[in-house]
C-alpha positions in Angstrom: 13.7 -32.3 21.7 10.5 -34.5 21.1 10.1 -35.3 16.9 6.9 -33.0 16.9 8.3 -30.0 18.6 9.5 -27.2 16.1 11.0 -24.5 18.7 12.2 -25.0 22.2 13.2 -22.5 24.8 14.4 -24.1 28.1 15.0 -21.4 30.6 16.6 -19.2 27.9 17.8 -15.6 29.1 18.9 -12.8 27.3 20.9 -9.9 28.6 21.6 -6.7 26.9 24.3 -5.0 28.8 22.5 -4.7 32.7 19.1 -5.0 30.9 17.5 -8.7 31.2 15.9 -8.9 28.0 14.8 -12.3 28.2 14.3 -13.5 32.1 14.3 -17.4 31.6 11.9 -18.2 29.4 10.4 -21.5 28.4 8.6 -22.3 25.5 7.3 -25.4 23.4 6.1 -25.0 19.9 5.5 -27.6 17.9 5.6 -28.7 13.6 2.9 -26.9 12.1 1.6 -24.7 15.0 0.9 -21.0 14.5 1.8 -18.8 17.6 0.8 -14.7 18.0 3.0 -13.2 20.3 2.2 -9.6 21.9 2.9 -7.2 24.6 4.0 -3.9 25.4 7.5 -1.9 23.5 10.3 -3.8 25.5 8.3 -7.2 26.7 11.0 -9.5 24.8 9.0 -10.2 22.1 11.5 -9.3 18.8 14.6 -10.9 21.3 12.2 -14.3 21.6 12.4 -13.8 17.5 16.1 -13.3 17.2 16.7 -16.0 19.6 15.5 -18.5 17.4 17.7 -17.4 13.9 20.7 -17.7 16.9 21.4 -13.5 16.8 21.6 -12.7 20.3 23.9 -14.2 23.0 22.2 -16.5 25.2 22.8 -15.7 28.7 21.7 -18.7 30.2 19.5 -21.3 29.2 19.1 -23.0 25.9 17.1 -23.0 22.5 16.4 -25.6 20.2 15.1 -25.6 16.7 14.1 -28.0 14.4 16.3 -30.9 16.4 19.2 -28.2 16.4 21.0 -25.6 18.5 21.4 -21.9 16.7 23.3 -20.5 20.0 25.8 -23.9 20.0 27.6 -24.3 16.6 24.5 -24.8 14.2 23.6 -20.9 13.7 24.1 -20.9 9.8 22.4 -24.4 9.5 19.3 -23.3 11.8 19.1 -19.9 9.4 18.8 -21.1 6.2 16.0 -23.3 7.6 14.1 -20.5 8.9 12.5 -17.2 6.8 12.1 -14.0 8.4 9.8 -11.3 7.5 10.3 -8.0 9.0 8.4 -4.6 9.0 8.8 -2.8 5.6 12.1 -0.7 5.4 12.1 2.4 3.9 13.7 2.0 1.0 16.0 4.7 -1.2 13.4 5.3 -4.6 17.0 5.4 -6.3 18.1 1.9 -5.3 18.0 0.2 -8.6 18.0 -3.8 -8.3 15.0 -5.5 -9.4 12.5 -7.2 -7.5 13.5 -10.5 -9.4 16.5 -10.5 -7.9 15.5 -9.3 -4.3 13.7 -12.6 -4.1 16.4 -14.5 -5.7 18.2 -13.5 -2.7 15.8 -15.4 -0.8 18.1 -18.7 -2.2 21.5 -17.6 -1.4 21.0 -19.2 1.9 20.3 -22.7 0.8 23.0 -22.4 -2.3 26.2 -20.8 -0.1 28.3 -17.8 -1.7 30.5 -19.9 -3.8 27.6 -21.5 -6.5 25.8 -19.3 -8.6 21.9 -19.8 -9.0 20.5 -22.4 -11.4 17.4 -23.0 -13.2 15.6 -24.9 -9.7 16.3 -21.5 -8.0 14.9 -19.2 -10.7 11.7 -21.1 -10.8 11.6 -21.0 -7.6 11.6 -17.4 -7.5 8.8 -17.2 -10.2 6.8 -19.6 -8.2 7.2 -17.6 -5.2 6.0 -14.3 -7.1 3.4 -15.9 -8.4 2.1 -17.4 -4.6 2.2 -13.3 -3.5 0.9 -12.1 -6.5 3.6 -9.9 -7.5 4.5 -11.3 -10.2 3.8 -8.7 -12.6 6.3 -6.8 -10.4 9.0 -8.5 -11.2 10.9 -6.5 -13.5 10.2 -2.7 -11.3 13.2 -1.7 -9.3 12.4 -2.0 -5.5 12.7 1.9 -5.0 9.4 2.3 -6.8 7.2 -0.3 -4.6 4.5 1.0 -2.3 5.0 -0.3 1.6 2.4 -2.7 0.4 3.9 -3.9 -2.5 7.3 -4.1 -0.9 6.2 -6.7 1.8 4.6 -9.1 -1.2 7.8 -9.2 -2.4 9.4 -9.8 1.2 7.1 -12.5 1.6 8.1 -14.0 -1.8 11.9 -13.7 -0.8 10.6 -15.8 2.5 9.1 -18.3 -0.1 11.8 -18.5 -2.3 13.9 -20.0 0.6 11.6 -22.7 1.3 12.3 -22.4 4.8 10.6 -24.7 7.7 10.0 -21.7 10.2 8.8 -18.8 9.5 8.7 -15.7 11.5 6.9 -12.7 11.5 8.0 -9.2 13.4 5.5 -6.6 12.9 5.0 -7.2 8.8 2.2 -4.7 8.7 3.2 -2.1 10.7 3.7 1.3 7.6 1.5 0.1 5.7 -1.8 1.0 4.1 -5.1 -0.7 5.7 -5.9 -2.7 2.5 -2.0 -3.6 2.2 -2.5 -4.9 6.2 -5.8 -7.2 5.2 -4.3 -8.8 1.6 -0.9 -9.3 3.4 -2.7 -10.9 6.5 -4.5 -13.0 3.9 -1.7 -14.2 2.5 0.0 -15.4 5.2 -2.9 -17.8 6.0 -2.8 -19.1 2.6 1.0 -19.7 3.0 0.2 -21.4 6.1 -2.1 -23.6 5.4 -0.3 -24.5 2.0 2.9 -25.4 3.9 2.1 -26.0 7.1 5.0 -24.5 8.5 5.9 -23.8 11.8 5.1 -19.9 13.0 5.7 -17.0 15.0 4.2 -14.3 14.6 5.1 -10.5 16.9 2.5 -7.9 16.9 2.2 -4.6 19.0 -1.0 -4.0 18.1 -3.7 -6.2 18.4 -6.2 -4.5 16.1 -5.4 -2.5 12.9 -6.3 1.0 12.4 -9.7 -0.5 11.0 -10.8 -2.4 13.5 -9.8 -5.9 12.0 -8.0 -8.4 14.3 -3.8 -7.9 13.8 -3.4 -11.6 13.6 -4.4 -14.0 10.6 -6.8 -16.6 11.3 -4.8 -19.7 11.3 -3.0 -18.2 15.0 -4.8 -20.2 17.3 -1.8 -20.2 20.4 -1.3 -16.7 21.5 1.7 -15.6 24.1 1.9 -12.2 26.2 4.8 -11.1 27.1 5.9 -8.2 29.6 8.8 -8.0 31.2 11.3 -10.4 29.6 8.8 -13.3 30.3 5.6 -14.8 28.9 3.0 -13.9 31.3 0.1 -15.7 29.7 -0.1 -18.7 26.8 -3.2 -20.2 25.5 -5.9 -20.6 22.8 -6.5 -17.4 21.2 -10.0 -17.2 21.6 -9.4 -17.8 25.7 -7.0 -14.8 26.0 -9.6 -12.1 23.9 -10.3 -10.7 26.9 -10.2 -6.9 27.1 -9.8 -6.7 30.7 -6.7 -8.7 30.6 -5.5 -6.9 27.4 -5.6 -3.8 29.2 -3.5 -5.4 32.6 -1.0 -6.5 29.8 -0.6 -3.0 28.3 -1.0 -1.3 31.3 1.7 -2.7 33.1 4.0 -0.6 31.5 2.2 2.9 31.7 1.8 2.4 27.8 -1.7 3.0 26.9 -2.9 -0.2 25.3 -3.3 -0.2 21.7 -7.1 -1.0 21.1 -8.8 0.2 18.1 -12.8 -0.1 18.2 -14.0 -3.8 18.2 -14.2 -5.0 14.4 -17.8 -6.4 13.6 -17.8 -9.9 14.7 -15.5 -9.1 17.3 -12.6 -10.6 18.9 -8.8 -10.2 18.2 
């Protein structure tokens, strides 16, 4: 793997039972790049995710990230070097623990189950409140969050591990409109902060309000269908509604366009 290249898929496939999930894909990303990945329900694009943090069986093929191989003995290392951000759960209003200590969980990666947190990883959690803006949330039990709230706090837990890779799988999918925009926002800022390496899987290319589904510092976007990456290039070359539409279509799944945002573009 070349020093400037982040994530590496050489011919990587991923079965699930007789289903080819991932059909030997390959894939360079490198330090610092931002990548938007879309397609259709079943393209491959959350196994492509899970391939990275090592939590699917390679079939064939191999994967490489940040000089190290999650599917070949370096799983744990690879994870607590990467921060994954999920769609927002729905979460029990009765589960007590504290967002304070959600995030802190954020550390448990870097410090192992056999130390106990110190006074580097509890500013580190404060910082990483502070970054989302949630810090005046610190103290509420996570039960009582809004879908909004709860994926500030997510992101914080994300920052809290200082990882070198982040990925993304749908964050702003059950959430409200506004919650989509500040949380989009936010992950630019984080990005252009840290410069860290990206991926980012969305099913929908624009939100329910017309604005693009991708932050603006995604400049590299992949479409998958079918297990394999059927188109990757500049964002701004793939905004193409025809193609959009082949993408979708492919599967019989109506492609999920919402009304051109003023000023365009996805």
């Amino acid at each position: 793997m070349a020093p400037d290249t982040a994530i590496e898929f050489e011919k990587a496939t991923v079965r699930y039972h007789r289903r080819l999930a991932l059909d030997e894909v390959s894939l360079s990303v490198g330090r610092g790049e931002f990548v938007g990945i879309i397609g259709p329900n079943g393209a491959g694009k959350t196994t492509l995710l899970k391939s990275v943090n090592g939590l699917v069986r390679l079939w064939s093929g191999r994967v490489g990230v940040l000089g190290l191989e999650p599917h070949n003995g370096a799983g744990h290392r690879v994870r607590k070097r990467v921060g994954y951000l999920p769609q927002a759960p729905q979460i029990d209003s009765r589960v007590p623990l504290a967002v304070r200590d959600t995030v802190l969980a954020g550390r448990w990666g870097r410090l192992g189950w056999l130390r106990r947190p110190g006074r580097a990883d509890r500013e580190a959690v404060e910082r990483a409140l502070v970054a989302v803006g949630a810090a005046h949330l610190a103290d509420r039990p996570v039960g009582k969050l809004s879908g909004g709230e709860y994926q500030r706090v997510a992101l914080a837990r994300v920052l809290a591990q200082e990882p070198d890779v982040f990925l993304f799988d749908e964050p702003t999918a059950g959430i409200d409109p506004q919650a989509q925009l500040e949380l989009l926002e936010l992950i630019r800022r984080v990005h252009a902060e840290r410069e860290v390496t990206a991926l980012y899987v969305t099913h929908h290319i624009r939100l329910e309000d017309g604005h693009a589904a991708l932050p603006e510092c995604c400049t590299r976007l992949l479409m998958m269908r079918h297990g394999r990456i059927w188109r990757d290039g500049p964002r701004g070359d793939l905004a193409d509604e025809a193609l959009l539409r082949e993408l979708y279509h492919c599967c019989s799944e109506a492609a999920p366009l919402a009304a051109p945002h003023a000023g365009g573009g996805f």
